[in-house]
DRENKOLLUM-229500 format. One record per residue (C-alpha): residue number from 1; residue in one letter; chain; x, y, z. Coordinates in Angstrom, 2 decimals, m for minus. Layout:
% DRENKOLLUM-229500
<node seq="NUM" type="A" mol="A" c1="X" c2="Y" c3="Z"/>
...
//
This chain:
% DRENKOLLUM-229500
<node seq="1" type="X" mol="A" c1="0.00" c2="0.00" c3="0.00"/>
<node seq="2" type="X" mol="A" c1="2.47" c2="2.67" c3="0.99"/>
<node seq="3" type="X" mol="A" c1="4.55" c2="1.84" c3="m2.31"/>
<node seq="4" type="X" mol="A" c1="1.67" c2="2.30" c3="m4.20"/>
<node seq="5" type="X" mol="A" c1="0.89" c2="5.54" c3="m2.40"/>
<node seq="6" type="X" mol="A" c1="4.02" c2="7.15" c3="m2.79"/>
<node seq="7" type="X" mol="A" c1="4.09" c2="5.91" c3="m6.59"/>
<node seq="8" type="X" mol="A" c1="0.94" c2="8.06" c3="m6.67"/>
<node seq="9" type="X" mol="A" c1="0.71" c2="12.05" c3="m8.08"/>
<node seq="10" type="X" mol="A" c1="m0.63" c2="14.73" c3="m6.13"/>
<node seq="11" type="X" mol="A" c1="m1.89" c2="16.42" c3="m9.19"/>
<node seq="12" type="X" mol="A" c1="m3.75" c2="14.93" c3="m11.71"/>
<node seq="13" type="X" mol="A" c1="m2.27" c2="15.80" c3="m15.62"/>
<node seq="14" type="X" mol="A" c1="m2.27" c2="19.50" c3="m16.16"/>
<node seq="15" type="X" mol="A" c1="m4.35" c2="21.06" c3="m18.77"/>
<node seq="16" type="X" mol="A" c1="m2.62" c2="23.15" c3="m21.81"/>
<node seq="17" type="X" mol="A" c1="m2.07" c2="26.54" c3="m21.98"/>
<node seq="18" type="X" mol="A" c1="m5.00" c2="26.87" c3="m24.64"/>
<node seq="19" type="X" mol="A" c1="m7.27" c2="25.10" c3="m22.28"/>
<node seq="20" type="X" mol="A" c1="m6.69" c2="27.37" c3="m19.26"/>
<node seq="21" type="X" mol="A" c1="m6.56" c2="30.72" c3="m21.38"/>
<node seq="22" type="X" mol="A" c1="m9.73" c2="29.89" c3="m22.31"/>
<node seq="23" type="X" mol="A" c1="m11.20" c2="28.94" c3="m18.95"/>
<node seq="24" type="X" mol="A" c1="m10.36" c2="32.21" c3="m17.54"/>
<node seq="25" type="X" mol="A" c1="m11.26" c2="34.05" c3="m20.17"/>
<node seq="26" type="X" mol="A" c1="m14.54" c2="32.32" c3="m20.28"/>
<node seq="27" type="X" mol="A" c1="m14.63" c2="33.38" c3="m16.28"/>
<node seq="28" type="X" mol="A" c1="m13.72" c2="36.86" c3="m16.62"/>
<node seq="29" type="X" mol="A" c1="m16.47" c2="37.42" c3="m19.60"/>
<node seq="30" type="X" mol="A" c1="m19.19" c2="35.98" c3="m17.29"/>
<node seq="31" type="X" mol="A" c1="m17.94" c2="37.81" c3="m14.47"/>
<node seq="32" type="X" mol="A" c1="m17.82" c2="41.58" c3="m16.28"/>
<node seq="33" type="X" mol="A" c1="m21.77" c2="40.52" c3="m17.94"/>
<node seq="34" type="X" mol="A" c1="m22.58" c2="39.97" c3="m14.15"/>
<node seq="35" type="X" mol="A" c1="m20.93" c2="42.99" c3="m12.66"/>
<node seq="36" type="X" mol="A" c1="m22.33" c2="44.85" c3="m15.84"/>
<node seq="37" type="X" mol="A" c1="m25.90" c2="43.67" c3="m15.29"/>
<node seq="38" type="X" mol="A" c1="m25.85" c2="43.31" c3="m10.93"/>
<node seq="39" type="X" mol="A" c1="m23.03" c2="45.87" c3="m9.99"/>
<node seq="40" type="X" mol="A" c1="m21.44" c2="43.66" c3="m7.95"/>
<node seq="41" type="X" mol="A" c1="m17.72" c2="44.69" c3="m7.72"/>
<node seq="42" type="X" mol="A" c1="m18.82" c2="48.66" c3="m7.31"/>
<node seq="43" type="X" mol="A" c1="m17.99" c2="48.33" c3="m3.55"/>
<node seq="44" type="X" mol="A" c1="m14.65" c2="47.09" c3="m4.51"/>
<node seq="45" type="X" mol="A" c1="m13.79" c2="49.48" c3="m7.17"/>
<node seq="46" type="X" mol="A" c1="m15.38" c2="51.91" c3="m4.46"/>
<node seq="47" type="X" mol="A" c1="m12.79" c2="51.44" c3="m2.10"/>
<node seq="48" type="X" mol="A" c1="m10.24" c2="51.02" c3="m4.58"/>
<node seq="49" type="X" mol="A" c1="m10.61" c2="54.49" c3="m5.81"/>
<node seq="50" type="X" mol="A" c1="m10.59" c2="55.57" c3="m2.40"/>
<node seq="51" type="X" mol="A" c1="m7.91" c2="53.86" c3="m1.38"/>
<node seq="52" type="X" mol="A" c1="m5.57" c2="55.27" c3="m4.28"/>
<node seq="53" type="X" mol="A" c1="m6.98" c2="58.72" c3="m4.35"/>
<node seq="54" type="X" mol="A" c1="m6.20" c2="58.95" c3="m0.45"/>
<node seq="55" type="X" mol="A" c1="m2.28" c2="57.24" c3="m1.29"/>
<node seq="56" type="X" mol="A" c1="m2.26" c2="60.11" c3="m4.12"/>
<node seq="57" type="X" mol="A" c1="m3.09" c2="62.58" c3="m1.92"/>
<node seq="58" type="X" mol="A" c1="m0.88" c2="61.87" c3="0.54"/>
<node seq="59" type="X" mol="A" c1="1.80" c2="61.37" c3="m1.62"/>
<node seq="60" type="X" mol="A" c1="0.94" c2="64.71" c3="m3.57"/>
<node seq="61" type="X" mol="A" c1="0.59" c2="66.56" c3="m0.50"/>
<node seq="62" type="X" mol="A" c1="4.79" c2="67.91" c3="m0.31"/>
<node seq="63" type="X" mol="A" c1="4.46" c2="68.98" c3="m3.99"/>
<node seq="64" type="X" mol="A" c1="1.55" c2="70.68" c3="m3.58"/>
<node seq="65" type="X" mol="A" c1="3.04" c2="72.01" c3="m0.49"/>
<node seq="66" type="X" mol="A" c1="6.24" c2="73.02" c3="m2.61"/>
<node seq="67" type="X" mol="A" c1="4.22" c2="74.39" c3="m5.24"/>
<node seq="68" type="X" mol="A" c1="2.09" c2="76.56" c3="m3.09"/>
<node seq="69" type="X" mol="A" c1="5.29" c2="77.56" c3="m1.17"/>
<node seq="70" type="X" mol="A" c1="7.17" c2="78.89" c3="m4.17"/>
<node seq="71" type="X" mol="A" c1="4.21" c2="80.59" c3="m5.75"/>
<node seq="72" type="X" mol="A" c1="3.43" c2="82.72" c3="m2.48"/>
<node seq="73" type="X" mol="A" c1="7.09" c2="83.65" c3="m2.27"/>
<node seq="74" type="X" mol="A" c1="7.00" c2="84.65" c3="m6.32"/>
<node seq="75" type="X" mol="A" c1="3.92" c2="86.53" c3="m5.38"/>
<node seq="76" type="X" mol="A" c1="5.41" c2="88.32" c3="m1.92"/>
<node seq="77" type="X" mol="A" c1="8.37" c2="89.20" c3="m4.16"/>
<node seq="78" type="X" mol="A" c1="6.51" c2="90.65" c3="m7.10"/>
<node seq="79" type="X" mol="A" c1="4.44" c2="92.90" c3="m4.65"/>
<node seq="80" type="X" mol="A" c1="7.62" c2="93.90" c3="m2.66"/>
<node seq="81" type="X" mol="A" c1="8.83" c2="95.25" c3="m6.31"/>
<node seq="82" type="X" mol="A" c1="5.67" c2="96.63" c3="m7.14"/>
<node seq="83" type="X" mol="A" c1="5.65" c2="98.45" c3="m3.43"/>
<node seq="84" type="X" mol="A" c1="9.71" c2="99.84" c3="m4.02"/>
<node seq="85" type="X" mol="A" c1="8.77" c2="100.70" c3="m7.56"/>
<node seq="86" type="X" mol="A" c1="5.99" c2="102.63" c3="m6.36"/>
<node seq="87" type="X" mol="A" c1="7.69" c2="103.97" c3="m3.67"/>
<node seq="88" type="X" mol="A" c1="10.68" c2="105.49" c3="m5.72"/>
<node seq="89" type="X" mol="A" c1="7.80" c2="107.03" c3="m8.08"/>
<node seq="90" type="X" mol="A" c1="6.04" c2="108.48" c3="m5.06"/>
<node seq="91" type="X" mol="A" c1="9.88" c2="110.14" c3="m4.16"/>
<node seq="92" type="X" mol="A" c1="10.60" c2="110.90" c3="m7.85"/>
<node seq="93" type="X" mol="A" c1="7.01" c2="113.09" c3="m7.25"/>
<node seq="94" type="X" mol="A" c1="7.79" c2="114.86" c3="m4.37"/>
<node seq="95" type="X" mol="A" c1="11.39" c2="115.76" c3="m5.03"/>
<node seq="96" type="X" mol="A" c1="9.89" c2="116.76" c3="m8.18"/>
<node seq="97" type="X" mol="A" c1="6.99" c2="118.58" c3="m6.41"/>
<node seq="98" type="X" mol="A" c1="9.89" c2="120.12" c3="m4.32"/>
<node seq="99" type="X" mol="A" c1="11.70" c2="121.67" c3="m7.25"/>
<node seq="100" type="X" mol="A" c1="8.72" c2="122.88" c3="m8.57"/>
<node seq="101" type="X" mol="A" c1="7.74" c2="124.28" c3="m5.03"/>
<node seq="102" type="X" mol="A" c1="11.32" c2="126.03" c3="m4.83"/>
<node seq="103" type="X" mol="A" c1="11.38" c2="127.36" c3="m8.27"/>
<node seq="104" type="X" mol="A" c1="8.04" c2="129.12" c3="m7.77"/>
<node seq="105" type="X" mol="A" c1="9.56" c2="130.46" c3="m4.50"/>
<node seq="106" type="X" mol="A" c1="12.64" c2="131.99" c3="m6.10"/>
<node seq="107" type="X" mol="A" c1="10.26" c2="133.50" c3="m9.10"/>
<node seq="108" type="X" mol="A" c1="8.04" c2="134.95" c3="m6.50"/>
<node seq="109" type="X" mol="A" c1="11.17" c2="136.43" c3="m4.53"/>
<node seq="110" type="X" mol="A" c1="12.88" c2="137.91" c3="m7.93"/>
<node seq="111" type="X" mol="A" c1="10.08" c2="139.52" c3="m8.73"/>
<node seq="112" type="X" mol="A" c1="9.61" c2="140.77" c3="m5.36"/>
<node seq="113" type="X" mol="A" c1="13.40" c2="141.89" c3="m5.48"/>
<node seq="114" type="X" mol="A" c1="12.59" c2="143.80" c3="m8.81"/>
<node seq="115" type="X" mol="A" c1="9.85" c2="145.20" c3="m7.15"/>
<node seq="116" type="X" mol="A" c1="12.19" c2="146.88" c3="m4.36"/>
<node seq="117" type="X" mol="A" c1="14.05" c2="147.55" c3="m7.91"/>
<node seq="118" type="X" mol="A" c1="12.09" c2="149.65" c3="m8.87"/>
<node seq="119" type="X" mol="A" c1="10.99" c2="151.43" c3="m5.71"/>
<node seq="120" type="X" mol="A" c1="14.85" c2="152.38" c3="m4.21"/>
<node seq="121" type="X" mol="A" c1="15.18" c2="154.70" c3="m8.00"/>
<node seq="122" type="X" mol="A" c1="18.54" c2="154.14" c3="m7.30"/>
<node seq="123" type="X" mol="A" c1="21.62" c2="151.63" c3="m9.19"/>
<node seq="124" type="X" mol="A" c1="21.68" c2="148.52" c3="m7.74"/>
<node seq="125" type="X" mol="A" c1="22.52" c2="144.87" c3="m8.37"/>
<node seq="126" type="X" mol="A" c1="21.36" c2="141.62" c3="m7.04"/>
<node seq="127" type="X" mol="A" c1="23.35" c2="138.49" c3="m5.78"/>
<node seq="128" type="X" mol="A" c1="23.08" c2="135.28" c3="m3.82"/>
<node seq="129" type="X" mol="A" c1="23.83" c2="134.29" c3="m0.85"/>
<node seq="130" type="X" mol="A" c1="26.82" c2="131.74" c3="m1.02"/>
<node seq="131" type="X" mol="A" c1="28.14" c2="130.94" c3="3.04"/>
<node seq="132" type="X" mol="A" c1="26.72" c2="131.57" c3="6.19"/>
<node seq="133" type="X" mol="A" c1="28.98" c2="133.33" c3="9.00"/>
<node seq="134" type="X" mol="A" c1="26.15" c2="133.47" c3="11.62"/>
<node seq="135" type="X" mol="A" c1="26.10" c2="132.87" c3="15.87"/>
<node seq="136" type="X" mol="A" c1="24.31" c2="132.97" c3="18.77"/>
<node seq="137" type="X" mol="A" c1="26.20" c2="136.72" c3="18.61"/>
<node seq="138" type="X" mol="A" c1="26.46" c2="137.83" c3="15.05"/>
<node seq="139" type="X" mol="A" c1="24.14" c2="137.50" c3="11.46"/>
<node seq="140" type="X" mol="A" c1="27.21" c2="137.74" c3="8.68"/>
<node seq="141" type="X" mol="A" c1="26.71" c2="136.33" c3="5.50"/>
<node seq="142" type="X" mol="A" c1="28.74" c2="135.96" c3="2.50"/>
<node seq="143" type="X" mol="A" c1="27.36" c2="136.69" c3="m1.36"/>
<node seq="144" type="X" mol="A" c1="29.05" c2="136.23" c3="m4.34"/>
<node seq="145" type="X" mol="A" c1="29.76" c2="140.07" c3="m5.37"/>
<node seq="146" type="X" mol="A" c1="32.80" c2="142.36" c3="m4.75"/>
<node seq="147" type="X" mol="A" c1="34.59" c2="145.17" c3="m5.31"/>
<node seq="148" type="X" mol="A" c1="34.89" c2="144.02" c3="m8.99"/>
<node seq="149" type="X" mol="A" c1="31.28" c2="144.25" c3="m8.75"/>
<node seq="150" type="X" mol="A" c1="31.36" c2="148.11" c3="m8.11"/>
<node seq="151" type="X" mol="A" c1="30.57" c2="147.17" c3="m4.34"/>
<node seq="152" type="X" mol="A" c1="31.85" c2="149.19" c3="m1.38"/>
<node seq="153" type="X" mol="A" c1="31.80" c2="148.74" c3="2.11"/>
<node seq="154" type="X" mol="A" c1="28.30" c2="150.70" c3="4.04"/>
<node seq="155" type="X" mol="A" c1="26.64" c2="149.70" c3="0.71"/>
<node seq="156" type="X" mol="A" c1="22.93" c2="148.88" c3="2.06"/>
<node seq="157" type="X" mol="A" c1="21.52" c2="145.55" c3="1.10"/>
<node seq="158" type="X" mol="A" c1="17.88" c2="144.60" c3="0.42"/>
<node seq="159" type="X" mol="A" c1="15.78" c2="141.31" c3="0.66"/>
<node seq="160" type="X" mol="A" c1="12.24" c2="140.94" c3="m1.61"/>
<node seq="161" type="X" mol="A" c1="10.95" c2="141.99" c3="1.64"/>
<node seq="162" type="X" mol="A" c1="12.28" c2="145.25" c3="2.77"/>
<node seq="163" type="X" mol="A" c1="16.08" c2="146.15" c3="4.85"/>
<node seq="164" type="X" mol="A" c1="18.73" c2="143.19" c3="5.12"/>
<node seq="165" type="X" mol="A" c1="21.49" c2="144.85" c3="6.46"/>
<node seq="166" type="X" mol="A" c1="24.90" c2="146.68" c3="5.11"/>
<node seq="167" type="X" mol="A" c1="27.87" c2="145.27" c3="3.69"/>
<node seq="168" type="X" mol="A" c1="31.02" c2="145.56" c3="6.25"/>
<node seq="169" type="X" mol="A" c1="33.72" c2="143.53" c3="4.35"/>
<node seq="170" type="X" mol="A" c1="34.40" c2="144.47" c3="0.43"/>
<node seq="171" type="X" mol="A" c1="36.83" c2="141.89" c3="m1.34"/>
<node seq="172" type="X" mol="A" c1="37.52" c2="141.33" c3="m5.62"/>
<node seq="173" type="X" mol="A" c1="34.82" c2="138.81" c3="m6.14"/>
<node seq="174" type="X" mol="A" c1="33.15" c2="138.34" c3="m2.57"/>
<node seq="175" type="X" mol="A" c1="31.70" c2="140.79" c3="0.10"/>
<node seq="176" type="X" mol="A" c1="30.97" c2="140.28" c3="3.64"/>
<node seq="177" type="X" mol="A" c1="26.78" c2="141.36" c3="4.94"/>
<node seq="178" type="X" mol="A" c1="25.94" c2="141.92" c3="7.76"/>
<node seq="179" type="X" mol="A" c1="22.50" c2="141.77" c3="8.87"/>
<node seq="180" type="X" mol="A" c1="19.95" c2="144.09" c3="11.25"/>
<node seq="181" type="X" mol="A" c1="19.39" c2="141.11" c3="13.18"/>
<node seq="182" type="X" mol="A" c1="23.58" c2="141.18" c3="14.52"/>
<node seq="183" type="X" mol="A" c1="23.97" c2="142.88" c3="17.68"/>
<node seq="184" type="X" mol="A" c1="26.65" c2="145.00" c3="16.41"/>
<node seq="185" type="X" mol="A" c1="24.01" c2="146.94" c3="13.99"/>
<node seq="186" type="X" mol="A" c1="22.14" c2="150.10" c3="14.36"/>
<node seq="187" type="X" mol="A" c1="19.23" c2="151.87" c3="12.05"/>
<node seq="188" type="X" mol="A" c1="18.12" c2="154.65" c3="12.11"/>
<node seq="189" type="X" mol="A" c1="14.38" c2="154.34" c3="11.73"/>
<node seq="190" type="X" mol="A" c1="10.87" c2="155.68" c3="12.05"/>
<node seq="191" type="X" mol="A" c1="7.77" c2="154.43" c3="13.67"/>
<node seq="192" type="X" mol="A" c1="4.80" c2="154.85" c3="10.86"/>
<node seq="193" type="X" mol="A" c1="2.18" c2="155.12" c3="13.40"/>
<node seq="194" type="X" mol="A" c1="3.26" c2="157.33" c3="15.72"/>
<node seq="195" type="X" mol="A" c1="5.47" c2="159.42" c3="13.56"/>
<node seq="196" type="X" mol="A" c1="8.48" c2="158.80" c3="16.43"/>
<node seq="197" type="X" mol="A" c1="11.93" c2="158.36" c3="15.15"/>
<node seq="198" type="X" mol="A" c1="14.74" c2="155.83" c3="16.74"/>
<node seq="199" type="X" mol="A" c1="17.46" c2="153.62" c3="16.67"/>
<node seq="200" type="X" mol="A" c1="16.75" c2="149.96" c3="15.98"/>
<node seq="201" type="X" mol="A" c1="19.86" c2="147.82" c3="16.83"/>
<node seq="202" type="X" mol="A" c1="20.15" c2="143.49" c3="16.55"/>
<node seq="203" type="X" mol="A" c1="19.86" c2="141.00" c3="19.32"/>
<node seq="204" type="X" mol="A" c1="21.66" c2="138.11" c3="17.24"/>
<node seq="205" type="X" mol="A" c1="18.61" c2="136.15" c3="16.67"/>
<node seq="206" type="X" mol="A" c1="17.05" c2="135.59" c3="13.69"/>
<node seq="207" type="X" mol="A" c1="14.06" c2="137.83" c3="13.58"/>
<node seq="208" type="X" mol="A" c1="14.24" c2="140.03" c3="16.56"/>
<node seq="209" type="X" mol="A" c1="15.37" c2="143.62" c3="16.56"/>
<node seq="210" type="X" mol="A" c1="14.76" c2="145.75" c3="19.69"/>
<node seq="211" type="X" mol="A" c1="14.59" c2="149.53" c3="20.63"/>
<node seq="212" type="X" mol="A" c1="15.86" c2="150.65" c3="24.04"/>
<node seq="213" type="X" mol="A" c1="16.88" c2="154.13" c3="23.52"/>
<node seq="214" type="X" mol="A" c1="13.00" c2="156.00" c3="23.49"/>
<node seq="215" type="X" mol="A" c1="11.87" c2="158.25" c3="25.71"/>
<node seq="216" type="X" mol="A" c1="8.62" c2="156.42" c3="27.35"/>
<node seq="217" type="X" mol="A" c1="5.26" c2="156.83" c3="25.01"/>
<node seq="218" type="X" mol="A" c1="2.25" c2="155.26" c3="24.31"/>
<node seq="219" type="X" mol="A" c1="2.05" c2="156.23" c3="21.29"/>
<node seq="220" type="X" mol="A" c1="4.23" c2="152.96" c3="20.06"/>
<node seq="221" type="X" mol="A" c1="1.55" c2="150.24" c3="19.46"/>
<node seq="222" type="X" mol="A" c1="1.99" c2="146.19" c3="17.99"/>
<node seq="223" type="X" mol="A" c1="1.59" c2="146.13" c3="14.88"/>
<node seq="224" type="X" mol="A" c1="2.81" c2="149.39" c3="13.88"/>
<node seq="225" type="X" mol="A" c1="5.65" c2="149.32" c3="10.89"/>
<node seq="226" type="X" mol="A" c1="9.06" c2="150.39" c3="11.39"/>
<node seq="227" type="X" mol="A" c1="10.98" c2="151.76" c3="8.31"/>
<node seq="228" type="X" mol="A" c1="13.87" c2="153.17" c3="8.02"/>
<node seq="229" type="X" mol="A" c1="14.34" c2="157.25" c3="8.53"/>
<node seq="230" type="X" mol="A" c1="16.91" c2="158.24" c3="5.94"/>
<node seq="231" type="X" mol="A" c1="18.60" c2="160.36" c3="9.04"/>
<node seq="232" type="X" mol="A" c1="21.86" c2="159.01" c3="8.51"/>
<node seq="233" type="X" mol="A" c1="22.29" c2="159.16" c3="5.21"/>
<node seq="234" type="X" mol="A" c1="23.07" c2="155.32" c3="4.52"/>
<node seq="235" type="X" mol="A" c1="19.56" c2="154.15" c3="4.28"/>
<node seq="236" type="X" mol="A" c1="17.34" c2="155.05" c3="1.57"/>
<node seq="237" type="X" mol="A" c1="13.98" c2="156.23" c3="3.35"/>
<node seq="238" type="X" mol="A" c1="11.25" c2="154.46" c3="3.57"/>
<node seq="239" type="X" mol="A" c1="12.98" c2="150.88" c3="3.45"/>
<node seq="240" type="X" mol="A" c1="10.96" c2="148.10" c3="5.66"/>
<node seq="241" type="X" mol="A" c1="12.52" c2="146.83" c3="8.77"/>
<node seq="242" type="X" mol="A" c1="10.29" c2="145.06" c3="11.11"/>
<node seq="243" type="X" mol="A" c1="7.29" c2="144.97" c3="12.88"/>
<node seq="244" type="X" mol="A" c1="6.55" c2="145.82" c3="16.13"/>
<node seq="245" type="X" mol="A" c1="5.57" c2="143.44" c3="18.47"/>
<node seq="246" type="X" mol="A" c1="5.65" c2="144.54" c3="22.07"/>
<node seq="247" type="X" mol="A" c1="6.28" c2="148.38" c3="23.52"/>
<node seq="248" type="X" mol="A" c1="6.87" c2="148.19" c3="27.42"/>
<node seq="249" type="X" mol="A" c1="8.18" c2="150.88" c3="29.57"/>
<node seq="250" type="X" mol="A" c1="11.21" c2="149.99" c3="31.33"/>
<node seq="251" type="X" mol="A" c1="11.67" c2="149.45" c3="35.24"/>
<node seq="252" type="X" mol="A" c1="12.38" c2="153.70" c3="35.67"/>
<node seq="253" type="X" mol="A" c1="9.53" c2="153.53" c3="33.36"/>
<node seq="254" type="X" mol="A" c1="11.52" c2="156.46" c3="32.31"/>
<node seq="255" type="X" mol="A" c1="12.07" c2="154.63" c3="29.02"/>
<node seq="256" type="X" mol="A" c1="10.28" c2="152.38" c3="26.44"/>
<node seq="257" type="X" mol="A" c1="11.52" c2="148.76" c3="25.29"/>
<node seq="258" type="X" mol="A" c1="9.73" c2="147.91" c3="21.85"/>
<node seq="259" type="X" mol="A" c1="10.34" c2="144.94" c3="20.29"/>
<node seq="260" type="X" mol="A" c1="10.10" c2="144.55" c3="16.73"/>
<node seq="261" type="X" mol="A" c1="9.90" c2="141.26" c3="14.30"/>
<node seq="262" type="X" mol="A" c1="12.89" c2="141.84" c3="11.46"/>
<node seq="263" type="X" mol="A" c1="10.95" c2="141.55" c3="7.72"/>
<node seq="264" type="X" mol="A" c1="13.21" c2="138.46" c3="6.72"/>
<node seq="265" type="X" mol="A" c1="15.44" c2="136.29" c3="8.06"/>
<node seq="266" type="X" mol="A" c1="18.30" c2="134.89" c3="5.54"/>
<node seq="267" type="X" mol="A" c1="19.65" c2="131.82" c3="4.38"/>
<node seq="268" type="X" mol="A" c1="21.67" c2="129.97" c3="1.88"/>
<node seq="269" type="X" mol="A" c1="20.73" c2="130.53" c3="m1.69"/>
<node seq="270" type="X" mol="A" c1="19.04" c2="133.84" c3="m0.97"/>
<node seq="271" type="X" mol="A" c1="18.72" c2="136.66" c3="m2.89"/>
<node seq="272" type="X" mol="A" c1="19.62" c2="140.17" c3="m2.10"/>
<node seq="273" type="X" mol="A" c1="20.02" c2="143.49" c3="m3.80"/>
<node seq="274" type="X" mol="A" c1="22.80" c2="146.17" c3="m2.80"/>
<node seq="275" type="X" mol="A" c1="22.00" c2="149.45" c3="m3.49"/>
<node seq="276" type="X" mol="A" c1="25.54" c2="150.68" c3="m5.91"/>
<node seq="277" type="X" mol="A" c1="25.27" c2="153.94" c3="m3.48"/>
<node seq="278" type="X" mol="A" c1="28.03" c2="155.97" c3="m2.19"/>
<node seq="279" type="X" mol="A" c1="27.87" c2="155.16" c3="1.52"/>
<node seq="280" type="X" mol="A" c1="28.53" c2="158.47" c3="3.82"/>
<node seq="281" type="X" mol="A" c1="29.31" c2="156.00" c3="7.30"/>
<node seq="282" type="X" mol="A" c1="31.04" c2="152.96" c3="6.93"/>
<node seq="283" type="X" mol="A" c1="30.55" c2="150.64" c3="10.26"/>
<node seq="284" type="X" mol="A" c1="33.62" c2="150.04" c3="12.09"/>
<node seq="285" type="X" mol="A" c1="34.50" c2="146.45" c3="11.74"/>
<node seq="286" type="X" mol="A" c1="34.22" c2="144.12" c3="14.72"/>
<node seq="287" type="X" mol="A" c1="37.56" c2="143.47" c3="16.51"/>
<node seq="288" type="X" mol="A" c1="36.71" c2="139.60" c3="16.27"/>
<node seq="289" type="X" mol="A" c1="35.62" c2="139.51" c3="12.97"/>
<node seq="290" type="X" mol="A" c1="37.36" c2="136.68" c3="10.32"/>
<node seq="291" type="X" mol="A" c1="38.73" c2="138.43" c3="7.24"/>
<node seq="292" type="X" mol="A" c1="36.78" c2="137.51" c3="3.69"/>
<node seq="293" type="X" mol="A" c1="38.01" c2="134.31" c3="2.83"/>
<node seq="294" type="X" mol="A" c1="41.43" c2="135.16" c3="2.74"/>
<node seq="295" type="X" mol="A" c1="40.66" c2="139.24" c3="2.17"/>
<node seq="296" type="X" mol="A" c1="42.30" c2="141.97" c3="4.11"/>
<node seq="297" type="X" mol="A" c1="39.68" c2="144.75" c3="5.46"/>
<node seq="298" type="X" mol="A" c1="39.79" c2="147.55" c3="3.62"/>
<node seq="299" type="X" mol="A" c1="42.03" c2="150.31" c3="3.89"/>
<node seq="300" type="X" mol="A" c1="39.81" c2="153.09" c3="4.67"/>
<node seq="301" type="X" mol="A" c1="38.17" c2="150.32" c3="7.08"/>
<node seq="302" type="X" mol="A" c1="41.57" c2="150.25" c3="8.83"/>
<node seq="303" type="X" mol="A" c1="42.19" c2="153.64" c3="9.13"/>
<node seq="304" type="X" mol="A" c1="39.35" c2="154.22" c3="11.64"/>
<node seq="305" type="X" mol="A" c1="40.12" c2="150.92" c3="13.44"/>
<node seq="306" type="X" mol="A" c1="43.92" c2="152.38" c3="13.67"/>
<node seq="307" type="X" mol="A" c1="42.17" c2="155.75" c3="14.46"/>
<node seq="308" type="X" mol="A" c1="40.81" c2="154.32" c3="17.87"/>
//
């Protein structure tokens, strides 16, 4: 028996190739009428699609991540161009608005200058402002005319808005101003509305000039215009100088203090115009004052200071 047995096959002959092709073929045909007609695999295709759509997904996911990533970044970028590009246009505008702004300023102040021109009647010239010599002290300014210019030291000097001050320093091709506002200058002028006449002198600040040298009145009111009196011969007439803005009597009460706002302070790039006078009294120069780039004081400037 157990000869037998072992002599035995545990599979009987195998069918051919053909044969089985056609089995299973046979199978799957009845199988795809059935799930055609009964829908009996959806489940399974079902979870199938589910299956690989959630592996896609997941497996999708860092691209998609990626992808996102790098087109917020392009997009950031491209608006942080946009905002710079805008920017610069925006500054391109307002330095343009600037110019235009500064232009119109310096129109407005030549014509105001040929204004005063035309009022003085007398020979005149205009020039800028090139270097500023100011202090807590003294207002001194530097423009770019000199004795090649015709200019002379005591020549008065004008703004577009009324007095700037007299010229103290003459050299070939720059002259030294010096301005009501410096301590160290005196005008003669006269007080429109009350008819009084004074000396104005500088406190070394910008816009304030004071009077201290009045007999006490009330007459002196804020507001009132100050121009100057022609008295000493230097000043045209009639020139603007300030306004006043306070008239107190002093502690004797003997006295009155006015105060008066200048017409104009100065700066770089300004214009004034000298008027090509013959100046009668040339203002000592200050013992502590720089020569002109260089340029002795004048002669006759050195005379008086040799004189005292």
């Amino acid at each position: 028996m157990t000869g037998q047995t072992a002599n035995k096959k545990f599979f009987g002959p195998r069918p051919s190739s053909v044969t089985s092709f056609g089995f299973f073929a046979v199978v799957s045909v009845l199988l795809m009428i059935t799930d055609h007609q009964m829908r009996m695999m959806e489940p399974i295709r079902s979870g199938l699609t589910l299956v690989s759509d959630s592996v896609y997904t997941v497996l999708a996911a860092p691209v998609r991540l990626a992808r996102d990533v790098s087109a917020h970044m392009t997009s950031k970028d491209q608006l942080l161009k946009n905002n710079q590009e805008l920017k610069d246009e925006i500054m391109k505008v307002q330095v343009l608005g600037s110019r235009l702004e500064t232009l119109e300023e310096e129109n407005r102040m030549l014509k105001q200058m040929l204004m005063q021109k035309k009022v003085q009647q007398v020979p005149s010239a205009v020039f800028q402002v090139t270097r500023v010599l100011s202090d807590g002290y003294t207002q001194r300014f530097q423009i770019n005319g000199g004795s090649d210019q015709g200019l002379q030291p005591g020549m008065p000097v004008l703004s577009e808005k009324g007095l700037a001050g007299q010229l103290v320093h003459v050299g070939p091709f720059s002259s030294l101003l010096r301005l009501v506002q410096d301590k160290n200058q005196e005008v003669p002028v006269l007080f429109e509305g009350s008819g009084i006449r004074g000396l104005v002198r500088g406190t070394g600040e910008d816009l304030k000039l004071e009077s201290r040298d009045l007999p006490y009145t009330d007459k002196i009111k804020p507001g009132d215009k100050v121009v100057t009196s022609g008295l000493d011969g230097v000043y045209p007439k009639g020139i603007p100088v300030g306004t006043v803005i306070s008239a107190l009597p002093s502690d004797t009460g003997s006295y009155v203090e006015v105060t008066i706002k200048a017409v104009k302070g100065m700066g770089n790039n300004d214009s004034v115009l000298v008027l090509l006078v013959d100046p009668i009294n040339i203002p000592p120069p200050i013992e502590d004052e720089p020569e002109l780039m260089g340029t002795p004081a004048p002669p006759a400037i050195k005379k008086k200071k040799a004189a005292k």
